[in-house]
N, C-alpha and C positions, 0 to 999 in steps of 0.2 A: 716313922715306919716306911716314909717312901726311900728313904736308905736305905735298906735292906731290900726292896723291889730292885733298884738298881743294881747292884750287886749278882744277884740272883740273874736280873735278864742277861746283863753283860757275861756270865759264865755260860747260859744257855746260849746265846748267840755264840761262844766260843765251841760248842758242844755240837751246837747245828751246823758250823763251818765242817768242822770235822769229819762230819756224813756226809756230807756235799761231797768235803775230797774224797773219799771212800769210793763214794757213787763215782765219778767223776774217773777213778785208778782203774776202777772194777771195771768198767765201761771199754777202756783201752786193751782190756786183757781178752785174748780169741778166745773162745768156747769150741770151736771146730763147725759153728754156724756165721753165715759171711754177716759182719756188722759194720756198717760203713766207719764206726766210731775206731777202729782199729787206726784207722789212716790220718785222725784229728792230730798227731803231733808233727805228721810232715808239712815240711814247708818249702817251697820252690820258688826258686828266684826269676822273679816276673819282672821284666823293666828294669831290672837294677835294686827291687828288693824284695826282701822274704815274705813270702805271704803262704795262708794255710791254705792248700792242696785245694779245698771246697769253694776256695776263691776266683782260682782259674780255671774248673773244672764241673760239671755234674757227676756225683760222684752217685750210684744206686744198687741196688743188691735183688736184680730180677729174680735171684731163683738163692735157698740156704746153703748151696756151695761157691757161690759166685759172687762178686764185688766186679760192677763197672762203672771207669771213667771216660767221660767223654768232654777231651779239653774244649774248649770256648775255642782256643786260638792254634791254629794245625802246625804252627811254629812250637808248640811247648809239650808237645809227645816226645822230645827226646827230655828234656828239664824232667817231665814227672815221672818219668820210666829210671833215672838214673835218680831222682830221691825217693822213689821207692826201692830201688835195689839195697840206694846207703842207708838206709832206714831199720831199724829192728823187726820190721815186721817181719822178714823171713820167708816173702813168698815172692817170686821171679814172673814178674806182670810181662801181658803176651799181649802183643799191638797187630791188629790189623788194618791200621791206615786209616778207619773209624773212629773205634774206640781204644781201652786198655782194658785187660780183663783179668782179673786175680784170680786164681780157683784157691777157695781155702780147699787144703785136703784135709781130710780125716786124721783128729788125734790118735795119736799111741799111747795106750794104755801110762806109758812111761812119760810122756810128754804132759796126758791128764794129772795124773800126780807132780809134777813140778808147777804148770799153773795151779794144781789146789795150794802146792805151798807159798808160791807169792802172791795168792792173795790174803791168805794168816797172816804172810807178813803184812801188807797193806793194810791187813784190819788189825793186826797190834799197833799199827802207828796210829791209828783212829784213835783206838781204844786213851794209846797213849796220852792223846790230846785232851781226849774229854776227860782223862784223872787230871792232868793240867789245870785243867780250867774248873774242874772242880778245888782244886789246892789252892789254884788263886783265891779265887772267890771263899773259902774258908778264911786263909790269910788277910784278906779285905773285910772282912768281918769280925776278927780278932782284933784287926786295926782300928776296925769302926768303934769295937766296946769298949778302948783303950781311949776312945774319943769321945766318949758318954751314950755309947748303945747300952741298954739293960740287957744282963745278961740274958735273961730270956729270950730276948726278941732275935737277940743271936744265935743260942741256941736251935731256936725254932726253925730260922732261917736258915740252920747248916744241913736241919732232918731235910726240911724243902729241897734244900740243892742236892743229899745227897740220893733223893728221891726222882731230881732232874735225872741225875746221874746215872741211878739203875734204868732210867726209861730209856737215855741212847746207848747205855751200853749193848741192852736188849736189841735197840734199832740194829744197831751195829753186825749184832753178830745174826739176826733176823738175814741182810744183806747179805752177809756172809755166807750162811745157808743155803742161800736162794742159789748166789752165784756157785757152788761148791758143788749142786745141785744139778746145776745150767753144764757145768763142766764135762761133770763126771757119766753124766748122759750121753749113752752113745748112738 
């Protein structure tokens, strides 16, 4: 029976990755409230190599239209002002010799509707995963009973996983909601 435990955890750990990256996409994506998480994929070249932005910098969000960086080193205000410009963020960071300061502006109605739709897309690629790793884990269990599992125990173990299954897809689209929610608030 501890084969089929197996089976099962290894498809939920493939199932719990899944929402991790969800969270993880969701996180990067602006609501039109400043969240310092928007800035986690730049990287600025410090010393000769790339490091993320929060490494050479404090990066803080005093007020829900404002994101400020305040570099460590007064040499690297030109570095993070030119990787933020080349960056997707899409917002033109203003230095006063101190700090750097982003103002997120207010979404457009238009603008809210395109982040709802790329995060459906985000959350069909979740989705995606976890029928994956559900299909594996059936498969690995087909394999199993062609290797002397009792039918049954196979059975039983596909209801279990497909039961794993309905709980993150619920997770999922739970996530989904919330952010969809988060967005669409103006």
């Amino acid at each position: 029976m501890t084969d089929v435990k197996v089976y099962l955890d290894e498809a939920e750990e493939k199932m719990q990755m899944a929402e991790m990256y969800l969270d993880e996409q969701l996180s990067r994506i602006r609501a039109g409230k400043a969240n310092v998480h928007i800035l986690d994929g730049i990287r600025v070249d410090s010393y000769g190599s790339m490091v993320p932005l929060n490494n050479v910098a404090a990066v803080t969000t005093p007020d829900a239209r404002t994101i400020t960086i305040k570099p460590w080193d007064k040499s690297m205000f030109r570095v993070i002002e030119k990787a933020i410009m080349d960056s997707e963020v899409g917002i033109t960071p203003e230095n006063n010799g101190e700090i750097i300061r982003l103002g997120i502006p207010p979404l457009t109605e238009e603008r809210r509707k395109q982040l709802a739709k790329q995060c459906s897309k985000e959350g069909e690629t979740a989705k995606i995963s976890v029928r994956n790793a559900r299909r594996d884990g059936i498969d690995a269990l087909k394999k199993a009973q062609k290797e002397g599992l009792p039918e049954d125990a196979q059975k039983d173990a596909e209801a279990k996983l497909q039961k794993i299954h309905d709980k993150y897809i619920k997770k999922i689209e739970d996530i989904l909601a919330a952010k969809e929610k988060e967005i669409m608030t103006v």
